[in-house]
C-alpha positions as CSV (number, residue, x, y, z in Angstrom):
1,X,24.0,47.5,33.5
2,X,27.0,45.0,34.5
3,X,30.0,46.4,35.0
4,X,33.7,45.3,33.6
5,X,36.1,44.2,35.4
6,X,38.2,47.5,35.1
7,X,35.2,49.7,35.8
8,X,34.5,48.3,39.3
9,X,38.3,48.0,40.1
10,X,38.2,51.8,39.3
11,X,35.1,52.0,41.7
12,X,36.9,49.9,44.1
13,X,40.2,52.3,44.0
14,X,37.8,55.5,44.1
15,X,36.0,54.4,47.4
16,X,38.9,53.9,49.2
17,X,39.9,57.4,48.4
18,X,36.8,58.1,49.6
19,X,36.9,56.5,52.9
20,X,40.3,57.0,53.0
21,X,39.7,61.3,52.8
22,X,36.5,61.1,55.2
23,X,38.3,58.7,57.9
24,X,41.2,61.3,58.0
25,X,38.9,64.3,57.7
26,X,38.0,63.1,61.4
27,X,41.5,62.0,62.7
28,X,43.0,65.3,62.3
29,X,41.5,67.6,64.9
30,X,41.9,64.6,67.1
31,X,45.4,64.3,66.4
32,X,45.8,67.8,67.0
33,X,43.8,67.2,70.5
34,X,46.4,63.9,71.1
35,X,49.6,66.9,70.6
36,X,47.4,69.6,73.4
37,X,47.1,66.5,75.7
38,X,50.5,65.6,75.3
39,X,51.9,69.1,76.3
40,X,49.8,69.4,79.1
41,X,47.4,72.1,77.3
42,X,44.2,69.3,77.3
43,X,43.3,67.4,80.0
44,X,43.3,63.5,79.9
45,X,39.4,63.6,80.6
46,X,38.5,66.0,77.8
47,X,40.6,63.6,75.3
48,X,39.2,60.7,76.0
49,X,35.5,62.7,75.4
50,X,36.8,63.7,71.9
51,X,38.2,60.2,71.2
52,X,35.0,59.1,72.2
53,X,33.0,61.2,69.8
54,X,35.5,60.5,67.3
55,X,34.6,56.7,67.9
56,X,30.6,57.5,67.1
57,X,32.1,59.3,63.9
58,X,34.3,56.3,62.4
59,X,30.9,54.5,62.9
60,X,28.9,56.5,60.9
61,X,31.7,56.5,57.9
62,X,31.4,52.7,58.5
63,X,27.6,52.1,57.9
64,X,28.0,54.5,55.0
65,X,30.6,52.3,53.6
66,X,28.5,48.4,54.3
67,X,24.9,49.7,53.7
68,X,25.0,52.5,51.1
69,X,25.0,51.5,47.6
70,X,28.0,50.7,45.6
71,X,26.6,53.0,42.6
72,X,25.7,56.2,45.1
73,X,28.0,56.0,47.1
74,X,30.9,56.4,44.1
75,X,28.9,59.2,43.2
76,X,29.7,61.1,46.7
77,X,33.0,60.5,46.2
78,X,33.4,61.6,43.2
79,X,31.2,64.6,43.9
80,X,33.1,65.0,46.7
81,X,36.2,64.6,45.6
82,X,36.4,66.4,42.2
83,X,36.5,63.2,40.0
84,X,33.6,64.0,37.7
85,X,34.6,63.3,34.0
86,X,32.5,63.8,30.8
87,X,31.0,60.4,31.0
88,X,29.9,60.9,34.4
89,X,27.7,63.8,33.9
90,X,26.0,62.3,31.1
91,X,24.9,59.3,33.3
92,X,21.2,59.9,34.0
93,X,21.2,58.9,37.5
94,X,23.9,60.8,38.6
95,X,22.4,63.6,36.9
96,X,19.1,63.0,39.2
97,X,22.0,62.6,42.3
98,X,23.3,65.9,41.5
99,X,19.6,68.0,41.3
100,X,19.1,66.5,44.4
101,X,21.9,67.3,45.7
102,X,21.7,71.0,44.8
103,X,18.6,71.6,46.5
């Protein structure tokens, strides 16, 4: 089924949310790691290990974001995120996402 306009605009606006609440979901323990470096509690080597690993993160969020699809991929996020309205859990795929996804 095709989509208006306003409904992938709303899609559009809901995965950047999403991307937007995973991304930073990652950057805060290595902000808090940056503020321990800074005040001498973390040494430089053991920061640049975390931003490392944070670096192999941010490329996982990006492959989900260019290789998932559009439809299942708003599902997570609004799974994720609390966004389910009536509508949604009447769709019959998303009810099929959501058994699976309670396994």
């Amino acid at each position: 089924m095709k989509k208006s306009k306003e409904e992938r605009q709303r899609d559009r606006r809901i995965l950047d949310l999403y991307h937007k609440h995973m991304t930073e979901k990652e950057l805060e323990p290595l902000f808090d790691q940056f503020k321990q470096w800074k005040s001498g509690e973390l040494p430089y080597f053991e920061l640049t290990e975390f931003i490392h690993q944070f670096h192999k993160k941010n490329q996982e969020i990006y492959k989900t974001f260019h290789y998932y699809d559009d439809e299942h991929l708003v599902f997570r996020a609004k799974k994720e995120l609390n966004m389910f309205n009536e509508k949604d859990l009447e769709n019959e795929a998303y009810q099929r996402w959501m058994y699976y996804y309670e396994r």
